[in-house]
KOLDO-900688 format. One line per field, with one value per residue (C-alpha): residue number from 1; residue in one letter; x, y, z. Coordinates in pm, 1 decimal, always signed. Layout:
N
zamar = NUM/... $
kolfi = A/... $
xx = X/... $
yy = Y/... $
zz = Z/... $
This chain:
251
zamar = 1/2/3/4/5/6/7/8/9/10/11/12/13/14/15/16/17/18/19/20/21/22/23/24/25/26/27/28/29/30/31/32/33/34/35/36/37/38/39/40/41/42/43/44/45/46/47/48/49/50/51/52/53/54/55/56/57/58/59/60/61/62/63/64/65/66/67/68/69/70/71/72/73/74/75/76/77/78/79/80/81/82/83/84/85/86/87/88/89/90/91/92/93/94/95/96/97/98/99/100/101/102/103/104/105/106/107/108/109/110/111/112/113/114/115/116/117/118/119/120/121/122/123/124/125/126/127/128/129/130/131/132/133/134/135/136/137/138/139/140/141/142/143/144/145/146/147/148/149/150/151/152/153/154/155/156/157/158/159/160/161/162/163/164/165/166/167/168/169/170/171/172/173/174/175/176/177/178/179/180/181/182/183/184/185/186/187/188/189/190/191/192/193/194/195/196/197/198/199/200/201/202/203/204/205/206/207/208/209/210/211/212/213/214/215/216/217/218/219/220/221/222/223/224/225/226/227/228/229/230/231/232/233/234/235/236/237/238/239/240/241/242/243/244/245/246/247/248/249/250/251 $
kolfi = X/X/X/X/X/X/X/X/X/X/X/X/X/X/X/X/X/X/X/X/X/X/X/X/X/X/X/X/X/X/X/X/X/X/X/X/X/X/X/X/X/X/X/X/X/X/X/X/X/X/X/X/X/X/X/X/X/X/X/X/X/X/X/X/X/X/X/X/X/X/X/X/X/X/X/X/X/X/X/X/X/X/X/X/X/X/X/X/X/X/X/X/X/X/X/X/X/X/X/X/X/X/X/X/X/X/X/X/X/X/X/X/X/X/X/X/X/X/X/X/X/X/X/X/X/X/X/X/X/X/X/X/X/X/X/X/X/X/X/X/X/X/X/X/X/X/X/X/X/X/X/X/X/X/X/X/X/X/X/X/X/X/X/X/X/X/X/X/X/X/X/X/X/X/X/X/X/X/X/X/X/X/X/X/X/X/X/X/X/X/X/X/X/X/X/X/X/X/X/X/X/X/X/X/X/X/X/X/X/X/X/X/X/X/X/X/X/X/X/X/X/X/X/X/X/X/X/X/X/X/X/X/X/X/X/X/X/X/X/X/X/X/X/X/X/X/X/X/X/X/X $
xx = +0.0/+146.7/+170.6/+90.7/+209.5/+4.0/+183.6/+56.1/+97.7/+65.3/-50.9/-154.1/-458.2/-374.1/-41.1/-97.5/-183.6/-481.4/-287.3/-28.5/-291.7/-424.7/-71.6/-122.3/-417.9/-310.7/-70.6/-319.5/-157.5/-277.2/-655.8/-658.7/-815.3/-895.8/-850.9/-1033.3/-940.7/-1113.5/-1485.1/-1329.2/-1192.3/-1490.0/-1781.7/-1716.4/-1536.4/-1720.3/-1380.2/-1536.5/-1721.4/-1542.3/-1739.6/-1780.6/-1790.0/-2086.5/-2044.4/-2114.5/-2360.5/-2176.7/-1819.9/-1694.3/-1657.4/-1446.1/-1069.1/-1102.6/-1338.3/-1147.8/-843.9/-1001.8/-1105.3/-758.3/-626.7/-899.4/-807.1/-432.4/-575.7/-611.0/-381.4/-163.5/-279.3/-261.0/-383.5/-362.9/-431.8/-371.0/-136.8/-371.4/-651.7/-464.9/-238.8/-98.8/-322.3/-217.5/+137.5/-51.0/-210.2/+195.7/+72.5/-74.7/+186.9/+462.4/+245.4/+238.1/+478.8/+512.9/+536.3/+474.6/+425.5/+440.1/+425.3/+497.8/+275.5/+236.6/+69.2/-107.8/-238.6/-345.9/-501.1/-737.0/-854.8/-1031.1/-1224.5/-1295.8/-1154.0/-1273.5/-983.9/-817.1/-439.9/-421.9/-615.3/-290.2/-139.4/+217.7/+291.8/+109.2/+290.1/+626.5/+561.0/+367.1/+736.6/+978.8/+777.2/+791.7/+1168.3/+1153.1/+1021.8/+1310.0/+1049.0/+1164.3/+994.2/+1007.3/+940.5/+880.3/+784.5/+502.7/+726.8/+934.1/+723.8/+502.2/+883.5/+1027.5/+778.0/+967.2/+1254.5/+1081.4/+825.2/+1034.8/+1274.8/+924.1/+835.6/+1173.7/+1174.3/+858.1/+930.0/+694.3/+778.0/+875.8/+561.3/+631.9/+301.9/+78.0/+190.2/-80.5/-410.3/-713.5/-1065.8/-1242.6/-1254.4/-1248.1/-1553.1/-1476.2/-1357.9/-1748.8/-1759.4/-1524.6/-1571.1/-1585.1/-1218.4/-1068.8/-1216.9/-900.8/-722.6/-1060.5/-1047.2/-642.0/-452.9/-152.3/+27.1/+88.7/+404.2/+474.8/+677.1/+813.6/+486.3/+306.1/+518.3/+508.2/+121.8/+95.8/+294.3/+48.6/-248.2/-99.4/-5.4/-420.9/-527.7/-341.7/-454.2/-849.0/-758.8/-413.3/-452.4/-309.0/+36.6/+64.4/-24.2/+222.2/+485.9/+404.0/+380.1/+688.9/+963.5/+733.9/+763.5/+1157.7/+1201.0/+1028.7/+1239.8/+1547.5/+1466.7/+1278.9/+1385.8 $
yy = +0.0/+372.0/+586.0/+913.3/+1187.6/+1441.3/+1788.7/+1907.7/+2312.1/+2379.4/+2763.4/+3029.1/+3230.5/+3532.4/+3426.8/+3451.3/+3090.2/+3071.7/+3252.6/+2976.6/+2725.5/+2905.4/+2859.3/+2485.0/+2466.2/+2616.3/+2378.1/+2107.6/+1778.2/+1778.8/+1728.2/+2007.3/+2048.0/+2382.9/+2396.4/+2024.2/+2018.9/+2357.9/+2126.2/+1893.2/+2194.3/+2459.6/+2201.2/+1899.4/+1983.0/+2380.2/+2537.5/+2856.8/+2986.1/+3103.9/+3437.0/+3438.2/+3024.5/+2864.3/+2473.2/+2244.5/+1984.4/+1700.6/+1732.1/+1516.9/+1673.3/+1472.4/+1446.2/+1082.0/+1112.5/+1398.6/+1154.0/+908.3/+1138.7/+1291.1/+898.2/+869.6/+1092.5/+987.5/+637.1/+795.3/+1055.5/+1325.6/+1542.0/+1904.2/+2033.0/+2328.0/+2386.4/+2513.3/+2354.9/+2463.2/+2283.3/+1972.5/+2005.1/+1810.2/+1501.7/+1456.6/+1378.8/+1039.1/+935.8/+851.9/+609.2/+974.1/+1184.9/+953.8/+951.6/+1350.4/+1541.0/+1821.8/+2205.6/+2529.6/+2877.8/+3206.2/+3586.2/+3878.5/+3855.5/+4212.1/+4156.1/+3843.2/+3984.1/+4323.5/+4108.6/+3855.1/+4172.2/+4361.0/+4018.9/+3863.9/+4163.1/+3854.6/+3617.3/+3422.3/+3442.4/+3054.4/+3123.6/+3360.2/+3013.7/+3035.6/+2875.0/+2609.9/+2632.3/+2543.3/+2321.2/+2121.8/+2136.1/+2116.5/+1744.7/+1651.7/+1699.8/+1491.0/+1193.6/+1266.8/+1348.8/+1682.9/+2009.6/+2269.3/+2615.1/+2893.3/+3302.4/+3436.4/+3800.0/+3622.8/+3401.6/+3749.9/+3916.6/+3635.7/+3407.2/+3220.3/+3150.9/+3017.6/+2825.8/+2651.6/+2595.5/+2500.7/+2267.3/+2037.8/+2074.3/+1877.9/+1624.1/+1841.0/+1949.0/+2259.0/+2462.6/+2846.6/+2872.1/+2799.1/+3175.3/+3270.6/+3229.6/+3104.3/+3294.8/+3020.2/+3001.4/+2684.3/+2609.6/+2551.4/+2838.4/+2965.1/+2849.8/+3104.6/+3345.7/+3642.3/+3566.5/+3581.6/+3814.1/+3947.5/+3606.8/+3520.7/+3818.5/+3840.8/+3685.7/+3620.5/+3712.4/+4032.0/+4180.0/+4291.8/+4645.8/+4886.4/+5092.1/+4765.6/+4772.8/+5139.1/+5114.0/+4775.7/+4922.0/+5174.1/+4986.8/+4802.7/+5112.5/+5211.6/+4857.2/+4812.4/+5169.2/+5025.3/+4698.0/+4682.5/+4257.6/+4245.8/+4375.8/+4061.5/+3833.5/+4017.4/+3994.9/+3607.2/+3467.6/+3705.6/+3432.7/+3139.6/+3307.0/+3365.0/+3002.2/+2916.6/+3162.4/+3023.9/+2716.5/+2908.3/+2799.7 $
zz = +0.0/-65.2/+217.7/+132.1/+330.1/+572.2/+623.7/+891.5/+966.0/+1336.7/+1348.7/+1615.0/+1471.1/+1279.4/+1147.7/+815.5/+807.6/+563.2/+321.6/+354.2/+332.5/+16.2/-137.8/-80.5/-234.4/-489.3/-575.4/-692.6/-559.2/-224.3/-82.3/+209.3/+509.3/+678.8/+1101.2/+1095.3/+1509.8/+1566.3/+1617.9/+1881.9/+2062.7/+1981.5/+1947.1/+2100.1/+2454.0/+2391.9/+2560.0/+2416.6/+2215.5/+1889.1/+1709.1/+1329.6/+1307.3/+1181.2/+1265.1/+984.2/+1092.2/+865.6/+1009.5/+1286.2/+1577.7/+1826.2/+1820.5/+1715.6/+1445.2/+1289.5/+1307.4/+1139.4/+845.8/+824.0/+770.9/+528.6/+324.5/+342.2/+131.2/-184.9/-207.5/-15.5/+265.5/+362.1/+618.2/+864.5/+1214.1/+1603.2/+1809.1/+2111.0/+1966.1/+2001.0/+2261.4/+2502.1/+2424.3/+2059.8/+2212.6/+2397.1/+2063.5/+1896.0/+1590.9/+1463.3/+1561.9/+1406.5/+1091.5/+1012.4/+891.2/+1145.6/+1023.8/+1211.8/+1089.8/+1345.4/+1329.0/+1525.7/+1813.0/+1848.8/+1487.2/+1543.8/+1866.7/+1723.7/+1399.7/+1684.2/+1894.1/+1626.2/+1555.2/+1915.6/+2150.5/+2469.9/+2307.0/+2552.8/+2674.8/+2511.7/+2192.7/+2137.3/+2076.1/+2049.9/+2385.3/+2301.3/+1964.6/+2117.7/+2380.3/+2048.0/+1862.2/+2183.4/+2263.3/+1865.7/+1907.4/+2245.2/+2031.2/+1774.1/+1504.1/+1252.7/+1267.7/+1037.5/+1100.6/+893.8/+969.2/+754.3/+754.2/+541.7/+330.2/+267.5/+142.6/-15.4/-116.0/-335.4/-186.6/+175.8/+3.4/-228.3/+128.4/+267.6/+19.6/+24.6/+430.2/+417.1/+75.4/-149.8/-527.4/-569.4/-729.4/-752.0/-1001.9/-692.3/-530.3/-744.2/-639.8/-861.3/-817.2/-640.4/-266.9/-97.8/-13.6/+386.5/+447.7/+424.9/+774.0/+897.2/+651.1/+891.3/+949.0/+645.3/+401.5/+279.7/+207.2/+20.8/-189.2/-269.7/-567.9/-388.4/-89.8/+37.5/+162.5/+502.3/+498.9/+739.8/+708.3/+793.6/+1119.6/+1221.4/+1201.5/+1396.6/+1688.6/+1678.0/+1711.4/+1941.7/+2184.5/+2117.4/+2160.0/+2520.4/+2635.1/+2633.2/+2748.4/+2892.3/+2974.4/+2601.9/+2708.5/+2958.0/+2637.2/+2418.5/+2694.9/+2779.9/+2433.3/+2304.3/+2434.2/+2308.7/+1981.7/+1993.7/+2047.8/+1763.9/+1546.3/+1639.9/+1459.5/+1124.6/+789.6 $
């Protein structure tokens, strides 16, 4: 029997991960999956409730199930799919016939810009739901088990797309496909679920750049967002080592 492989990209929300997925999709050799884990952690154990999500009655909703249907789709083909590490964490690390079958990837931001991103669409998010630190102690207990992670910051796959996907792409065993930078009109059709958090992914063509004016003006927000709710300064300052850890080991 082939074994296909499952890339899995462990994200923390608003780190320009559905723009990375979009690029995957866009490659056309791999079925994809969007966030599959967010029903076992939203739906099935209701942890909280996530704003701008409408639950789709036919997908499985329990950590098992959504295995099972990840594995499924492994039997015909390859396997993409993207998702939190805080969804899953720690009890994915207990279930090791799964975790020795994926191939492990992570992608982080900024948090200042991730953090500044989540607030204007759920300003009640949760320290956790920031999701680096559960980001890391995901990789740090992959690398435990002597299983390879790749990691990769969306600053630079936004300024040199290219070159970090095409480092991306051999990290994890894929083909190099620089053609699928370019997005196609149609939206996948499961993203309609969460549309309300990713209207500008669904309407680009590609990926945007991150510049210096995209800085100055995040720091900015930030400095507004803190002054009305200053409980985002102690998430910025807790998940800011989390997210230096992770850069040390980016691509």
């Amino acid at each position: 029997m082939i074994r296909h492989p499952i890339v899995a990209l462990w994200s923390h929300p608003r780190s320009v991960s559905t723009a990375f997925e979009r690029i995957m999709r866009s490659r056309g050799d791999l079925a994809c999956l969007h966030e599959p884990f967010m029903y076992d952690y939203y739906v099935h154990r209701s942890t909280k409730v996530m704003p701008h999500f409408e639950a789709q009655p036919e997908h499985p909703v329990s950590y098992a199930e959504i295995r099972a249907l990840i594995l499924k789709k492994a039997e015909t083909g390859p396997v993409f799919f993207k998702d939190m590490s805080y969804y899953v964490m720690p009890h994915i690390m207990e279930d090791g016939a799964f975790v020795e079958r994926l191939t492990h990837s992570f992608l982080i931001r900024d948090p200042m810009a991730s953090i500044v991103s989540y607030a204007k669409l759920d300003p009640d998010v949760s320290r956790d739901e920031i999701g680096l630190e559960a980001q890391w102690h995901h990789a740090a207990a992959l690398q435990a088990r002597g299983l390879p992670v790749t990691v990769v910051q969306s600053e630079k796959v936004q300024n040199d797309p290219v070159g970090q996907m095409r480092a991306y792409w051999k990290s994890v065993g894929l083909p190099d496909k620089p053609q699928a930078l370019q997005f196609g009109d149609e939206v996948p059709a499961d993203w309609q679920q969460v549309s309300g958090w990713h209207a500008d992914v669904m309407a680009s063509k590609s990926i945007l750049p991150w510049t210096k004016a995209d800085v100055v003006r995040t720091q900015t927000q930030f400095g507004e967002l803190v002054s009305r709710a200053p409980r985002f300064a102690e998430f910025h300052a807790h998940h800011t080592p989390f997210h230096a850890r992770l850069a040390a080991l980016a691509l």
